[in-house]
C-alpha positions in Angstrom: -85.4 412.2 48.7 -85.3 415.7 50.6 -81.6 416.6 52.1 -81.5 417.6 55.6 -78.0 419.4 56.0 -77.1 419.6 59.3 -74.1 421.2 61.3 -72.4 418.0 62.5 -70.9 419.7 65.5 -74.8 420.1 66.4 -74.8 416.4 65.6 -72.1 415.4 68.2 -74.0 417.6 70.9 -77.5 416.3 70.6 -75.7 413.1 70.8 -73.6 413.2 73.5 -76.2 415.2 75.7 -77.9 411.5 76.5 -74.6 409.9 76.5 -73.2 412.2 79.0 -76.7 411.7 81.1 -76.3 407.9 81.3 -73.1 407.6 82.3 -73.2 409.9 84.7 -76.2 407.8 86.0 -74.1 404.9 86.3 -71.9 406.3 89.0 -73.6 409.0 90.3 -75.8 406.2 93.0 -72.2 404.8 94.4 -72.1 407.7 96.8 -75.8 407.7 98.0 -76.3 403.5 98.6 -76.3 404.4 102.7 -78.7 407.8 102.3 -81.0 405.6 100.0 -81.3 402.4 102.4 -82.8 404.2 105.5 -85.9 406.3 103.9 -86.3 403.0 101.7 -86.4 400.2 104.9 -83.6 398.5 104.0 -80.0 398.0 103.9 -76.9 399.4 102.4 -76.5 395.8 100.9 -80.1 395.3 99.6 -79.7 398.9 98.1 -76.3 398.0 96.6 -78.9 395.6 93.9 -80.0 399.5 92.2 -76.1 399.6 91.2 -76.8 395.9 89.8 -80.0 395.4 88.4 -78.8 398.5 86.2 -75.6 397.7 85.1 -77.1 393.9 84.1 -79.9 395.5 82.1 -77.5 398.1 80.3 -74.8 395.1 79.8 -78.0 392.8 78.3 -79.3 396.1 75.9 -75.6 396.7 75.1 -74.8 394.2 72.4 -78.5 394.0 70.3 -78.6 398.0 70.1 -78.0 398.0 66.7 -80.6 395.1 66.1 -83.3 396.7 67.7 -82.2 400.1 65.9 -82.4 397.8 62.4 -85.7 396.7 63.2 -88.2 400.0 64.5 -85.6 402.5 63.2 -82.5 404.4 64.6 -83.7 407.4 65.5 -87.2 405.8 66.8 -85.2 403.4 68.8 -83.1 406.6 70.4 -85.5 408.6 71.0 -88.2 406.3 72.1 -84.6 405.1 74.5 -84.3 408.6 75.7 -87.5 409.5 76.7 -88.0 406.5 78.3 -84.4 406.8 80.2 -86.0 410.5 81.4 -89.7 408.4 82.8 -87.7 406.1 84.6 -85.6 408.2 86.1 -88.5 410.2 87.2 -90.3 406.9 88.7 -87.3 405.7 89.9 -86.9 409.7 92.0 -90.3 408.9 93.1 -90.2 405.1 93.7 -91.7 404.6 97.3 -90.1 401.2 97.7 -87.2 399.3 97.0 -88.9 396.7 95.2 -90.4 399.4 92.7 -87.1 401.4 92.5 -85.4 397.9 91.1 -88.2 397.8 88.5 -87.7 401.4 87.4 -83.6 401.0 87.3 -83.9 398.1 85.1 -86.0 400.0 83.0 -83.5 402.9 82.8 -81.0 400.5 82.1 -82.6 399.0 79.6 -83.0 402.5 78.2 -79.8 403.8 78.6 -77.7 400.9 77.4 -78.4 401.6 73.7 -78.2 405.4 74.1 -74.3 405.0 73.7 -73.7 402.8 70.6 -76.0 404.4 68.7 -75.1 408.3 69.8 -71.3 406.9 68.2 -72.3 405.3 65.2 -74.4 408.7 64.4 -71.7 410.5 65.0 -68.9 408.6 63.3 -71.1 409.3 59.8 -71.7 412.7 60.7 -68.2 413.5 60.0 -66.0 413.0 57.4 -62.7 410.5 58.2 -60.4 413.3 58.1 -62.5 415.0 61.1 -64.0 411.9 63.0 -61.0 412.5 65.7 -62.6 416.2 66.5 -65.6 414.2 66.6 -64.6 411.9 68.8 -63.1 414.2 70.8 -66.9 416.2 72.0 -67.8 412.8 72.1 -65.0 412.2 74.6 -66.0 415.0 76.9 -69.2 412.8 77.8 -67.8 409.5 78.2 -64.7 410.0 80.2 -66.1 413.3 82.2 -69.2 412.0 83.3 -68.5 409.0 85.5 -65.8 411.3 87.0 -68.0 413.5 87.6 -70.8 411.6 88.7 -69.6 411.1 92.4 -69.1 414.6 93.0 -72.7 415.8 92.1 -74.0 412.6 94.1 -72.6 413.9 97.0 -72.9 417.3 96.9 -76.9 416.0 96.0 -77.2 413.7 98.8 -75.5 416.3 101.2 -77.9 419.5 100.6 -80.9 417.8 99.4 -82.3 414.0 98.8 -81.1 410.6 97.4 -84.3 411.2 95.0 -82.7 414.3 92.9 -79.7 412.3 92.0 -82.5 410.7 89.6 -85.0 413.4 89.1 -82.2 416.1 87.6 -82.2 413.7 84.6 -85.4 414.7 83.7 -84.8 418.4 82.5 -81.8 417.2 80.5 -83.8 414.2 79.0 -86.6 416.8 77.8 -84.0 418.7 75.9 -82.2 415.5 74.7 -85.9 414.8 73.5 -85.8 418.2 71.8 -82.6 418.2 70.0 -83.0 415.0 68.6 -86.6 415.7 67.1 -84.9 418.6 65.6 -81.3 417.8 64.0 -81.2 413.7 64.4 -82.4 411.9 60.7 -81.8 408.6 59.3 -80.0 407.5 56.4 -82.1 405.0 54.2 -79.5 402.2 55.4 -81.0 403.5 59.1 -84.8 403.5 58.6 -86.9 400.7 60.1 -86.5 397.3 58.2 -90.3 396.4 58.9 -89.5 392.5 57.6 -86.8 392.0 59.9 -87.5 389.0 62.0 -86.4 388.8 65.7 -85.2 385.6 67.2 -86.7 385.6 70.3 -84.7 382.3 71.2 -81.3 384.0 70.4 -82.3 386.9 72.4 -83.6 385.1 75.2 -80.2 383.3 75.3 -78.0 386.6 75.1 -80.3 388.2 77.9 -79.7 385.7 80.6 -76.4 384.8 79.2 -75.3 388.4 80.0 -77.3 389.6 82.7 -76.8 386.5 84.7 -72.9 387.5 83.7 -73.0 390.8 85.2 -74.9 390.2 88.4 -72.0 387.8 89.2 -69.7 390.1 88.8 -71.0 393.1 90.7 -71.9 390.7 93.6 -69.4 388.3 93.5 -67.9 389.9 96.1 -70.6 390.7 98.4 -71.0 386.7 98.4 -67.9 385.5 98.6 -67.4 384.3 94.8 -67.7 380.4 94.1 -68.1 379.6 98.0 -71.6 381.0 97.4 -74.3 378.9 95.6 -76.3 381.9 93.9 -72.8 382.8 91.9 -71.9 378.8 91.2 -75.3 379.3 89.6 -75.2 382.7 87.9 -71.5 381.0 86.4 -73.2 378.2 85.0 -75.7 380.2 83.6 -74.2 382.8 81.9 -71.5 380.1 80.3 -74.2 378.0 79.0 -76.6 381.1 77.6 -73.8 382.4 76.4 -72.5 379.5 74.6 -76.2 378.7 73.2 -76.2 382.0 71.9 -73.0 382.0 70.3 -73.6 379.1 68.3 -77.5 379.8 67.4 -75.9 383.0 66.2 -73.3 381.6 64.0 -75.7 379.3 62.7 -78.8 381.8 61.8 -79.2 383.4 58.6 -80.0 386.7 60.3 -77.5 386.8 62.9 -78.1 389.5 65.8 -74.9 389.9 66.1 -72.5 389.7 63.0 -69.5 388.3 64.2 -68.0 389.0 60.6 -67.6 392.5 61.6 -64.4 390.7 63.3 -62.6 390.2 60.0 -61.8 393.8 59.5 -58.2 393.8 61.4 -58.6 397.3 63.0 -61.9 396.6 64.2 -60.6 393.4 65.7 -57.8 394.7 67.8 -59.9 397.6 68.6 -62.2 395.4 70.6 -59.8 393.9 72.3 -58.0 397.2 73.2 -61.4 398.5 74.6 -62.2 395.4 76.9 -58.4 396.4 78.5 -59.2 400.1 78.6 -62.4 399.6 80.1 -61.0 397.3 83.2 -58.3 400.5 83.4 -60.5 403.1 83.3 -63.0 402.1 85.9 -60.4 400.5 88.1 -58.2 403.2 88.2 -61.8 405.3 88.8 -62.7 403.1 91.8 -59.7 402.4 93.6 -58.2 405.8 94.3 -62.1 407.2 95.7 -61.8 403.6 97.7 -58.3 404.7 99.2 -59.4 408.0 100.2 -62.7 406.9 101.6 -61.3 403.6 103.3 -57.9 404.7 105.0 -57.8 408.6 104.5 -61.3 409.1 106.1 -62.1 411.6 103.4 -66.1 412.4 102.9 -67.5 411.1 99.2 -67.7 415.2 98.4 -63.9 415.8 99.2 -62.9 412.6 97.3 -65.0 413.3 94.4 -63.0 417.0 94.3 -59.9 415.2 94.2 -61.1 413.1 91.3 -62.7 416.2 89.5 -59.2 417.9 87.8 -58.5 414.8 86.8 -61.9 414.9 84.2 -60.6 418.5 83.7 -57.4 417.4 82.1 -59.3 414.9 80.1 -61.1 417.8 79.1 -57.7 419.3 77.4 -56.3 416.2 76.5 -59.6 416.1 74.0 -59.3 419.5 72.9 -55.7 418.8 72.0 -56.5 416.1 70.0 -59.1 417.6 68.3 -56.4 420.1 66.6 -53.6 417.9 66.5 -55.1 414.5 65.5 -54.2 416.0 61.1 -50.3 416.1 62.2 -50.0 413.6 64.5 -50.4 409.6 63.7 -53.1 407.8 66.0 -50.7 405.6 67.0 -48.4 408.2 68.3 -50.8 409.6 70.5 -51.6 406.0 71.6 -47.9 405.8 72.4 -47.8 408.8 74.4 -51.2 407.9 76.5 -49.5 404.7 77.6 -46.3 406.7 78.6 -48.1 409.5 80.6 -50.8 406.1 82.3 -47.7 404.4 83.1 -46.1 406.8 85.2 -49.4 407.8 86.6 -49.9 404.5 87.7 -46.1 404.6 89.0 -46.9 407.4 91.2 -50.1 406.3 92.3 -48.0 402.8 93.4 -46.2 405.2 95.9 -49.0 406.3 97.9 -48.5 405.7 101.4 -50.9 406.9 104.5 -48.8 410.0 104.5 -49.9 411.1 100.9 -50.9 415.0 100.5 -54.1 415.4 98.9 -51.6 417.0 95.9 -50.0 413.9 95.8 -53.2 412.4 95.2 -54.8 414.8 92.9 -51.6 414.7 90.8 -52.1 411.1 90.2 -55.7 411.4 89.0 -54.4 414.5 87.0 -52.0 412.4 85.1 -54.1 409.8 84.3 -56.9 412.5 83.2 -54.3 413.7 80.4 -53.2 410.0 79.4 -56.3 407.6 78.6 -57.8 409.9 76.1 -54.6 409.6 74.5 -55.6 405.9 74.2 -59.3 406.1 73.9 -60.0 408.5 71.6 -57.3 406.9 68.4 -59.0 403.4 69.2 -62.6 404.5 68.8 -61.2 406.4 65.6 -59.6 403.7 63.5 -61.9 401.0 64.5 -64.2 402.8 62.1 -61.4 403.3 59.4 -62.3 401.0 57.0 -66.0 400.1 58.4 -69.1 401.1 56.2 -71.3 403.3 57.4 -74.3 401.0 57.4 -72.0 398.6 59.7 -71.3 401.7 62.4 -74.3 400.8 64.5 -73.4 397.6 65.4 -69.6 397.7 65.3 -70.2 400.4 68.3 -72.6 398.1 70.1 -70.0 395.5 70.4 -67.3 398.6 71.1 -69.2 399.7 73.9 -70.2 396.5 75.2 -66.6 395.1 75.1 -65.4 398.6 77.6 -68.4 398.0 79.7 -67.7 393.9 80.2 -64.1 395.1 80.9 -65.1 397.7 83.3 -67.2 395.2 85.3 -64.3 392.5 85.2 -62.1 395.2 86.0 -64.2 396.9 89.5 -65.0 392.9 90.5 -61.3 391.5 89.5 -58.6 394.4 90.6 -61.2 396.6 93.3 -62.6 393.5 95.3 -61.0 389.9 94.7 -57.4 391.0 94.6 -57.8 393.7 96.9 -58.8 391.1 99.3 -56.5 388.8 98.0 -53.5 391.3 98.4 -54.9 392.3 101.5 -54.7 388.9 103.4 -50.9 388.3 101.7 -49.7 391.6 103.2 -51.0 391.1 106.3 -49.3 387.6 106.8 -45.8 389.0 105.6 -46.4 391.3 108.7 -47.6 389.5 111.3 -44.6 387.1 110.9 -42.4 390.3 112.0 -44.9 389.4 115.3 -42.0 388.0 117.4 -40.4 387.9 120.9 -37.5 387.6 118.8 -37.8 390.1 117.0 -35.6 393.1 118.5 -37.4 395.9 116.7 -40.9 395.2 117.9 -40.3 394.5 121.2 -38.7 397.8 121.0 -41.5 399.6 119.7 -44.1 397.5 121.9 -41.9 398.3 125.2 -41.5 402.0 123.8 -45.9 401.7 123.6 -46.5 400.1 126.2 -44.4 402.6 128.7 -46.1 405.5 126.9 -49.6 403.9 127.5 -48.7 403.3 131.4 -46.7 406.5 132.3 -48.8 409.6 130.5 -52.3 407.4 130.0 -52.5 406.0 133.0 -53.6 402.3 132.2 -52.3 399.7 134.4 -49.5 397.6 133.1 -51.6 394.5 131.6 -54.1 397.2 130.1 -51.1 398.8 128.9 -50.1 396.1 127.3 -53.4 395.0 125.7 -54.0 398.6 124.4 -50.5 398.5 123.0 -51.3 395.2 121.0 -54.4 396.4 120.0 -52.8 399.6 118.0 -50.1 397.3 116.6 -52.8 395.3 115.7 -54.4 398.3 113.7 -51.3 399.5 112.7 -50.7 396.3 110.8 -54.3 396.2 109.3 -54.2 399.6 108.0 -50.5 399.1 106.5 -51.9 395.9 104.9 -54.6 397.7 103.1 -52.2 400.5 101.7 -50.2 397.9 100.4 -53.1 396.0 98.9 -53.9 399.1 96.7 -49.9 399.2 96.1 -49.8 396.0 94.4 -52.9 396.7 92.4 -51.6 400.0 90.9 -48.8 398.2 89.6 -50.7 395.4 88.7 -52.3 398.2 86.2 -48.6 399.3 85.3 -48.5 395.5 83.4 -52.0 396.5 82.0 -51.6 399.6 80.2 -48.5 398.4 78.8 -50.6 395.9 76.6 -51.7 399.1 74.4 -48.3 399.1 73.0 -48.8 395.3 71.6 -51.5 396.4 69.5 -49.7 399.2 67.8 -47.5 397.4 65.0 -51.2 396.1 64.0 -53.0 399.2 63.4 -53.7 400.2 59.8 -54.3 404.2 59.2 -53.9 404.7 55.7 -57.4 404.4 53.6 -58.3 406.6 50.5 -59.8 409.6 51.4 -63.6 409.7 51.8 -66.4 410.9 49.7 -68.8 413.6 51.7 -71.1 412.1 54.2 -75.2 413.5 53.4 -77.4 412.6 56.0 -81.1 412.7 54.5 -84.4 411.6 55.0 -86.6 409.8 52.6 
């Protein structure tokens, strides 16, 4: 056995280079649907399927990662994942229709899904217990900066140059990814390929729809008007039964693809949980302020993506904090304090009102920035606490798959459906203010309508009519404000759940024996 002794910090960046790449790839296309669908032919809605055909082939990838790493080998399986993450994204920068842009997504997905899982269970081995929170905090960097970031870079892409580079600018980064892996990424023998390991194409089959079928619902549920729409009725019924099928062919196999034993550990349980709620918070709370200032604020994708940009910055310190702190300070401390600073964020962004200063705004975002890696980072760390090494790979799988699911129930739930929802209920509580009997608004329709006929010039029924028609948009606009309102403090009841968990956690272990990474 020859000993490969590598600097784990190099470790954490070789992995989080692809991490940081794939991420920002799932959010950097949100800005550039409309600049896509005219060179392509099509419309903003057909182009909206890129956003879904990728998202449903990461989601399907997500959960067999460690599988498929079991069977050809870790770092085969990454690197043969990042390099063809880098094609894609160069076919897909190239892709001269729609129809061949959707095949060359799905492959990135595909690609990408497993990039993440694996890149954490590498790292969580790297390092010993005592420093996985420093670990986890470069790690961090990736996964919280680059969907933030993502948006911004879209624009600014789609504003000087083409759609196309948004995809193509992967490909320098993937070459290096490439690179660094050849050079500083090795398998333990628990990590090499297990040439005898059967696959169960039936069990896969069944996960595949199951969870693709689950995650085109939910990205265009929507779009189609939920359970009023045949295709989602189906995709429903779909992703319940494959899902089901697979669950129980699963927990009947003698080679499961996914151990659900992994469950029994108590800290890895709750963990799970935790990241399905932190997912849904992170990527709501990352969609709906952009949404706000897009929707009612008329800000450009660039200026809202600047808004949203201190608020990675501050994630940035918040990991860099941690890093030093996380030997004097208990992981369930700093879970505390995440919760305290997201609630009052979230309090704050429940205030915003039509009048809002971009400060306002950007102070928000800041908060938040400083408060979920506060959360994040302690729940990755001691859902590894008193895992086995050999169990990392597919204990993050499920991690990452669990955030990902939450995300997309999250965006679909909280940034669509009850948005709408909210929306409508607003709007009725404010129409019934509509009244001739109402004092106040014949007031303010008299004071209108005298404004409109005096200085304007319209005659008195076109003053009227033109005063109904801005009280009319007055009303809609207020309804929508107040439909992102109730959704922000919606999230004030979510991130309180983080405190549940806490009397849960276990932290203590014995301390660990040093970590070799070798090659055979």
């Amino acid at each position: 056995m020859q000993e490969r002794q590598v600097n784990p910090y190099i470790i954490a960046l070789t992995v989080m280079l692809p991490t940081f790449m794939v991420l920002m790839d799932t959010s950097i296309v949100t800005v550039a649907l409309s600049y896509m669908a005219g060179p392509l032919s099509v419309t903003t809605d057909d182009a909206t399927w890129t956003l879904t055909v990728y998202l449903a082939a990461s989601g399907i990838i997500l959960p067999i990662t460690s599988f498929l790493g079991n069977k050809f080998g870790r770092k085969n399986y990454f690197l043969i994942s990042i390099i063809a993450f880098t094609v894609s994204s160069f076919l897909c920068g190239v892709a001269p229709t729609l129809d061949l842009l959707l095949l060359f997504r799905a492959i990135q997905g595909f690609a990408g899904g497993g990039l993440q899982p694996i890149s954490q269970a590498i790292l969580m081995e790297s390092f010993p217990l005592e420093k996985r929170a420093q670990a986890m905090s470069i790690f961090s960097i990736g996964v919280i900066f680059a969907p933030i970031l993502g948006p911004v870079i879209g624009g600014w892409i789609v504003d000087s140059y083409s759609w196309r580079w948004m995809f193509l600018i992967n490909v320098p980064f993937g070459i290096l990814a490439t690179i660094m892996t050849l050079m500083f990424i090795f398998d333990p023998p628990y990590a090499k390929a297990n040439k005898i390991l059967k696959i169960d194409y039936t069990a896969l089959s069944f996960i595949a729809i199951g969870i693709g079928a689950l995650q085109i619902m939910l990205d265009r549920g929507q779009e189609d008007n939920w359970f009023n729409s045949n295709f989602i009725v189906i995709l429903g019924l779909l992703s319940f039964f494959f899902i089901s099928m697979f669950l129980i062919k699963n927990y009947f196999s003698d080679k499961p693809i996914i151990r659900m034993s992994l469950l029994k550990d108590r800290n890895y349980l709750i963990a799970t949980i935790a990241m399905f709620f932190l997912g849904f918070l992170f990527f709501v709370t990352l969609t709906l302020l952009p949404e706000l200032m897009q929707t009612l604020m008329n800000y450009d994708a660039f200026k809202s993506g600047l808004i949203m940009m201190p608020g990675g910055i501050a994630s940035l310190i918040t990991v860099i904090f941690i890093g030093k702190v996380s030997k004097k300070i208990s992981f369930k401390t700093l879970i505390f304090f995440g919760v305290i600073i997201g609630l009052y964020a979230l309090y704050l962004m429940e205030q915003i009102n039509l009048t809002a200063s971009p400060y306002f705004l950007l102070l928000g975002r800041v908060l938040i920035g400083f408060g979920l890696p506060l959360i994040f980072i302690p729940i990755n760390v001691v859902a590894f606490i008193f895992l086995k090494n050999e169990d990392m790979g597919e204990a993050s799988g499920i991690l990452n798959f669990t955030r990902s699911i939450g995300g997309s129930f999250g965006i679909s739930l909280m940034a669509s459906a009850m948005l709408t929802h909210r929306e409508a209920f607003q709007r009725d509580a404010l129409v019934q203010n509509i009244s001739a009997t109402n004092p106040v608004f014949l007031h303010y329709l008299n004071t209108l309508q005298n404004y409109l006929f005096t200085y304007i010039g319209f005659d008195p029924n076109m003053a009227y009519r033109k005063a109904m028609g801005l009280i009319n948009n007055t009303i809609n606009t207020q309804s929508t404000i107040m439909a992102f309102q109730d959704d922000f403090h919606i999230m004030m009841w979510v991130i309180l759940i983080f405190l549940f968990f806490l009397p849960f956690i276990k932290t203590k272990t014995q301390k660990p024996e040093k970590i070799i990474i070798s090659e055979m």
